[in-house]
C-alpha positions in Angstrom: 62.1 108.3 -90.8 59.0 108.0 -88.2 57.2 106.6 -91.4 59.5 103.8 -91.7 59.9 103.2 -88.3 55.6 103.0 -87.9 55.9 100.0 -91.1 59.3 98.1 -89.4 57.1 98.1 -86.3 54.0 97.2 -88.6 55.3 94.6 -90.2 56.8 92.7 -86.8 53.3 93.2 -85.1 51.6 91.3 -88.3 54.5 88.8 -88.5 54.0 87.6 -84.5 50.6 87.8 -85.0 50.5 85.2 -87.8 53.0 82.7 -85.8 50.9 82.8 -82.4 49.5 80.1 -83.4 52.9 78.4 -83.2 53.3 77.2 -79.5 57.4 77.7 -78.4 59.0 74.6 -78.5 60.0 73.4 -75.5 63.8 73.1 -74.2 64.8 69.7 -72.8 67.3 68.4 -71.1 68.2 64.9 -73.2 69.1 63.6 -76.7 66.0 62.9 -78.1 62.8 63.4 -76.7 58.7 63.0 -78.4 55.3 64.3 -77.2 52.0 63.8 -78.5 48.5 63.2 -77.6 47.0 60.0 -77.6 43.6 61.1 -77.4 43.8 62.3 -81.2 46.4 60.5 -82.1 48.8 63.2 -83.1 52.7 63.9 -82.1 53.0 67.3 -80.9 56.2 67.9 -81.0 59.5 65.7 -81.1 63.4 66.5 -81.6 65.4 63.3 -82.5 62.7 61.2 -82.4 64.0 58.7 -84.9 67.7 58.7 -84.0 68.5 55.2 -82.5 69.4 54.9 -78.7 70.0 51.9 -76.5 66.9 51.6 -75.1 67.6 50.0 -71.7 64.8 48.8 -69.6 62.3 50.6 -71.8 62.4 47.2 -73.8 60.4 45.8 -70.8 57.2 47.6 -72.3 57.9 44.7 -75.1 57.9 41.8 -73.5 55.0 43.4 -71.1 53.1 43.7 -74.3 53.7 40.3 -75.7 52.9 39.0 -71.6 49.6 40.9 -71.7 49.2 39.2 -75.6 49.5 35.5 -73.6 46.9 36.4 -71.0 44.7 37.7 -74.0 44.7 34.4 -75.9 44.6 32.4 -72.5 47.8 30.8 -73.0 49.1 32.2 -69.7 46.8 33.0 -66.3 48.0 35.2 -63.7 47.7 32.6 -61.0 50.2 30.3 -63.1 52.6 29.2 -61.2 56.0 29.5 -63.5 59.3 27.8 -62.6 62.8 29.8 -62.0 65.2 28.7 -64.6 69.2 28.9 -64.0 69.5 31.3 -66.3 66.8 33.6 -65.1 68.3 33.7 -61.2 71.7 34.7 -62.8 70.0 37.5 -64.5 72.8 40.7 -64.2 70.9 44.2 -63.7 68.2 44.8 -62.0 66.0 42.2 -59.6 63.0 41.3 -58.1 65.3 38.0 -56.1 63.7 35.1 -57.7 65.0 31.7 -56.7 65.6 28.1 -58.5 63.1 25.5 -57.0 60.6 28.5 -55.9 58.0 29.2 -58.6 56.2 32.2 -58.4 52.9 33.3 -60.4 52.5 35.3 -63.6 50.9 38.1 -61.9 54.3 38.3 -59.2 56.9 38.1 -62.1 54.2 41.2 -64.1 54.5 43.3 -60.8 58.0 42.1 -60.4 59.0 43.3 -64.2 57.0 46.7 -64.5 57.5 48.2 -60.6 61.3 46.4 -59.9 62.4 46.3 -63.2 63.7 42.7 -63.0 65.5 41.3 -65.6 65.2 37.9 -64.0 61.5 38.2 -64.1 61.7 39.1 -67.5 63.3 36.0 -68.3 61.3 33.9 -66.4 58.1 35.6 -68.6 60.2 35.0 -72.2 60.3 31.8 -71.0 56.7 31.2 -69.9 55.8 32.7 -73.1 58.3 31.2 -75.8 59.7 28.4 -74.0 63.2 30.4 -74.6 64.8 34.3 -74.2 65.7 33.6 -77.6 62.6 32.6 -78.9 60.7 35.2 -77.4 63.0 37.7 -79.0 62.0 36.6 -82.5 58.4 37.4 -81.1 59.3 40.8 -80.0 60.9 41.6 -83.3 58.4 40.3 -85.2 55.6 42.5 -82.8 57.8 45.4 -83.5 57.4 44.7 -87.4 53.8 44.7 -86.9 53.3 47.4 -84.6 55.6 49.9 -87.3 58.5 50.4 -85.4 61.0 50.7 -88.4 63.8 51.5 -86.6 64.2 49.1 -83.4 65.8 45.5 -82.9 65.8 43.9 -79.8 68.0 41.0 -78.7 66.9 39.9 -75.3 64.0 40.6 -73.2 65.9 43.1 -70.3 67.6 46.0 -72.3 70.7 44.9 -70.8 73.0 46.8 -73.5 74.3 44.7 -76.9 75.2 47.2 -79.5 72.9 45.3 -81.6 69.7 46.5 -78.9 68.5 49.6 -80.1 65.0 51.5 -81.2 64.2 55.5 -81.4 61.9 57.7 -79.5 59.4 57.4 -82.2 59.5 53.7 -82.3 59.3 53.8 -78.5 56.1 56.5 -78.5 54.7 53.7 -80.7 54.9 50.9 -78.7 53.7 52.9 -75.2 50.6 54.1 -77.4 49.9 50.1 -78.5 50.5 49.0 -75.0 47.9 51.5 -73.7 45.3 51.4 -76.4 45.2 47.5 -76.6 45.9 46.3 -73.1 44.0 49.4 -71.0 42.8 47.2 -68.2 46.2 45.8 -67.4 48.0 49.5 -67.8 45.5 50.5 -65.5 46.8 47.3 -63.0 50.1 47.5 -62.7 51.9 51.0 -63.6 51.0 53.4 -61.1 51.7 50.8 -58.4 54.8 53.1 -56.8 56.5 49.6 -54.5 56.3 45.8 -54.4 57.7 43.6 -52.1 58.7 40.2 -53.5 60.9 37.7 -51.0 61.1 39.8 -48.4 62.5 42.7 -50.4 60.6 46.6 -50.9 61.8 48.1 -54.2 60.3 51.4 -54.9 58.9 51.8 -58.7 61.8 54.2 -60.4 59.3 56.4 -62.2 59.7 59.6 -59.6 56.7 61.0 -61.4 54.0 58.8 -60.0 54.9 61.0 -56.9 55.5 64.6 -58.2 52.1 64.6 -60.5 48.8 62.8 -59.4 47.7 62.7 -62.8 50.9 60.5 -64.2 49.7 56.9 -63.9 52.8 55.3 -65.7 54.8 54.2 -68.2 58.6 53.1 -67.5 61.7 53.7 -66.7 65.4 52.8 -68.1 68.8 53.4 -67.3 72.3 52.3 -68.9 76.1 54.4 -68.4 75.6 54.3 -72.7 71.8 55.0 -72.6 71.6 58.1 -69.9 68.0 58.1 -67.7 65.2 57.6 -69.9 61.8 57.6 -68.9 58.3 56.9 -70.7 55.6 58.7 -69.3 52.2 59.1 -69.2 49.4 61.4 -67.5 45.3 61.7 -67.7 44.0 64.6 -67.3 40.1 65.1 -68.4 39.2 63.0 -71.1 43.1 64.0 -72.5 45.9 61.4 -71.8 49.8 62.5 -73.0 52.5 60.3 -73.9 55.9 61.5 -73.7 59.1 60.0 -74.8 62.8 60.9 -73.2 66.0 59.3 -74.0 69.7 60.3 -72.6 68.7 62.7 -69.9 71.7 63.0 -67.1 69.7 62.1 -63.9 66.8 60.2 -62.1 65.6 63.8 -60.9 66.0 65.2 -64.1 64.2 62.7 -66.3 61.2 62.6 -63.9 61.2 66.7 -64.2 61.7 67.2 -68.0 58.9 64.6 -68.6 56.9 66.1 -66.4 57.7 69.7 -68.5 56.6 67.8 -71.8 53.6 67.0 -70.4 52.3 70.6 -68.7 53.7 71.8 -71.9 51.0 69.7 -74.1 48.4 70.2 -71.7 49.2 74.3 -71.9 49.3 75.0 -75.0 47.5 72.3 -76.9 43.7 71.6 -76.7 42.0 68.5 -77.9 38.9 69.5 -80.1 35.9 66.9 -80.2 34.9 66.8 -83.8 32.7 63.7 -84.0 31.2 61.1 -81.6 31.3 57.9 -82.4 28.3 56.5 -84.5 27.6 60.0 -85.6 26.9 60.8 -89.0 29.7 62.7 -90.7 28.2 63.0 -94.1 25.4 61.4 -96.5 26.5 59.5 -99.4 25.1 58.7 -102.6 24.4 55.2 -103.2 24.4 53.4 -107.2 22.4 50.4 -107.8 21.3 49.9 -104.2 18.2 49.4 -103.2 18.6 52.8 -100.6 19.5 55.8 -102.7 22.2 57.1 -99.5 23.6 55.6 -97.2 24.8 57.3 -93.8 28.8 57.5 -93.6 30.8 58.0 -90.0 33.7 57.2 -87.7 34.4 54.4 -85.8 35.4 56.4 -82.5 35.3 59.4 -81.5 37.3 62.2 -83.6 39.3 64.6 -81.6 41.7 66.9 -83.0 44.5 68.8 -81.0 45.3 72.2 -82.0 47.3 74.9 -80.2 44.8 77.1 -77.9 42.8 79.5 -79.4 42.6 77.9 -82.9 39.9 76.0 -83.0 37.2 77.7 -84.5 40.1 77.8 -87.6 39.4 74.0 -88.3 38.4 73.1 -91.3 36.8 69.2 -91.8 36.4 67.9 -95.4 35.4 64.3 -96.8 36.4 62.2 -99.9 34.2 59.0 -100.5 34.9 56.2 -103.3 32.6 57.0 -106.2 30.6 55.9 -107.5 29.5 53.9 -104.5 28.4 51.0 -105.7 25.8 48.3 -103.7 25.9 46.3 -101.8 27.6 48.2 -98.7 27.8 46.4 -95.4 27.9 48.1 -92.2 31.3 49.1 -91.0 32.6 49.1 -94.6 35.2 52.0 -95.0 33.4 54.5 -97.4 35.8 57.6 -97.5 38.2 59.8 -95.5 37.6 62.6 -93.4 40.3 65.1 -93.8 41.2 67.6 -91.1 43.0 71.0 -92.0 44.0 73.7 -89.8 44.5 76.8 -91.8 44.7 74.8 -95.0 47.4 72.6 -93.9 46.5 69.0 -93.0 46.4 68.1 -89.6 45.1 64.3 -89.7 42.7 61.8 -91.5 40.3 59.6 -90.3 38.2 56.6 -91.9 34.5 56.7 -92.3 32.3 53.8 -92.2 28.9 53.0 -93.9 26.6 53.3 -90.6 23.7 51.5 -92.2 24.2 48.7 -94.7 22.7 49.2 -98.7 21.3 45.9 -100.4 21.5 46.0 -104.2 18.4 47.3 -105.9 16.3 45.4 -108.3 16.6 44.0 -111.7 15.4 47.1 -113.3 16.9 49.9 -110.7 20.7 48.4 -111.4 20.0 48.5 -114.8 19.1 51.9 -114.7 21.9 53.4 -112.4 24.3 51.4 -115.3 22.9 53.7 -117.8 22.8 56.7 -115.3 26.4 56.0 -114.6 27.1 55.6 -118.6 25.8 58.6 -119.4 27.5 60.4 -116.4 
């Protein structure tokens, strides 16, 4: 009996041994919720991420992105002085108290949008942008389309609720990521800003995390009775920034709180493992009927991988190149695929580049490489 006891034991010491690895998944107060680190690239965990929600006022990251898209291609400046339509003073919701016959600049209706969450500055943007709300939403879709969120349609700028309105965590997670990554400068501007005071009026930025952690610089809020309190948030800590996702929470409180527990949780038991730099050489290919023999292959950023803590040295980093490679190469031309495995299951995949660029060889060299390569 002491035998078998001695195995049982045995056995359940080996078993948690072999699923340390496994961080505990967090528990969460709302209906769907997504983590991940945008410094690899990788989710880290999610729980109804694609299950479609109203997503309220997070739809102003949208027609944010699309704004910060206008400013881009200079078809909007932030001193722009843009006129208050009818239809944008009657905006229901949430305001920033913009008037008819009182136009106020790009960069007010921005600050306006992301800290007040105005709905009337959001339709005073659409229509800066597209000329119409309705326009602007055929932009918006069409960005979505682009940007890979398969499961989100928007119908006006605000979020104001339409049981047509509606996009998932993961779609969401998607388009704070794209928002961030392609528009870092005016992130950085505008979504940390905790008030703004437009016409006389203070309004406090509704993202309660901006004051409970000093490393949260953003994302956005959203509230609808059909929605619950959902909150996008993001924090920098190091060289590691976290995105979180979380829809249908019950409170402001909360949602601030259970973001802010995604977060530390990422941060505690995740760590983000530099592989490659940037312009590094990741591997030496062979190079057919080129006047270089090899050509130098690498990444186009730097790699990091996350992994839970303590697994690192378990990484595992492989490479598959096109052969034969055939000259000419230019520089920057994708050569292969560096594969990341943790414990022989695949954790993510980057492109590699041709560093150096490969003329062809000779008359005679490409003739001999085409009987090389015959023979082969």
């Amino acid at each position: 009996m002491l035998m078998v006891r001695f195995i049982f034991l045995l056995a359940l010491f080996i078993s948690a041994q072999a699923h340390a690895a496994a961080p505990p998944t967090p528990s969460v107060m709302g209906k769907a919720w997504i983590v991940g680190d945008l410094t690899s690239g990788q989710v880290l965990v999610a729980q109804g991420a694609d299950e479609r929600f109203e997503p309220a006022s997070l739809t102003k990251l949208m027609t944010a992105y699309l704004v910060f898209a206008a400013l881009r291609d200079k078809k909007l400046t932030l001193e722009q002085q843009v006129p208050v339509s009818v239809r944008a003073w009657r905006a229901p919701g949430s305001r920033m108290f913009i008037e008819p016959r009182r136009p106020v600049t790009v960069e007010e209706l921005i600050k306006g949008m992301e800290i007040q969450s105005g709905n009337d500055a959001c339709i005073a943007l659409a229509e800066a942008v597209a000329g119409s709300e309705d326009v602007f939403v055929q932009l918006m879709n069409r960005e979505a389309q682009r940007l890979g969120m398969k499961n989100t349609r928007f119908v006006n700028a605000t979020g104001l609720p339409d049981a047509q309105h509606y996009s998932t965590a993961r779609d969401l997670y998607t388009l704070a990521a794209a928002l961030i990554r392609d528009f870092p400068d005016d992130y950085a501007r505008y979504y940390a800003i905790k008030e703004y005071r437009y016409n006389n009026i203070t309004q406090p930025n509704r993202n309660r995390l901006l004051w409970l952690d000093p490393t949260a610089d953003g994302v956005k809020t959203g509230h609808t009775e059909a929605a619950g309190f959902c909150l996008i948030a993001s924090a920098k800590r190091g060289p590691r920034r976290l995105l979180s996702v979380l829809l249908g929470s019950t409170s402001e409180a909360t949602r601030a709180q259970e973001s802010l527990k995604l977060l530390n949780w990422g941060y505690q038991f995740y760590d983000a493992v530099k592989l490659f730099g940037k312009g590094e050489v990741v591997r030496t290919l062979d190079v057919w009927k080129g006047a270089s023999r090899t050509l130098k292959a690498g990444a186009t950023a730097d790699v990091y991988v996350t992994v839970p803590k303590g697994e690192a040295g378990k990484l595992k980093a492989d490479t598959v190149s096109q052969q034969p490679l055939l000259a000419p190469v230019a520089q920057g031309e994708r050569v292969g695929t560096l594969r990341v495995s943790l414990e022989g299951k695949p954790v993510a995949e980057y492109p590699l580049v041709a560093l150096e660029a490969v003329g062809p060889a000779g008359l005679i060299g490409r003739a001999w490489d085409t009987l090389r390569l015959w023979i082969k």
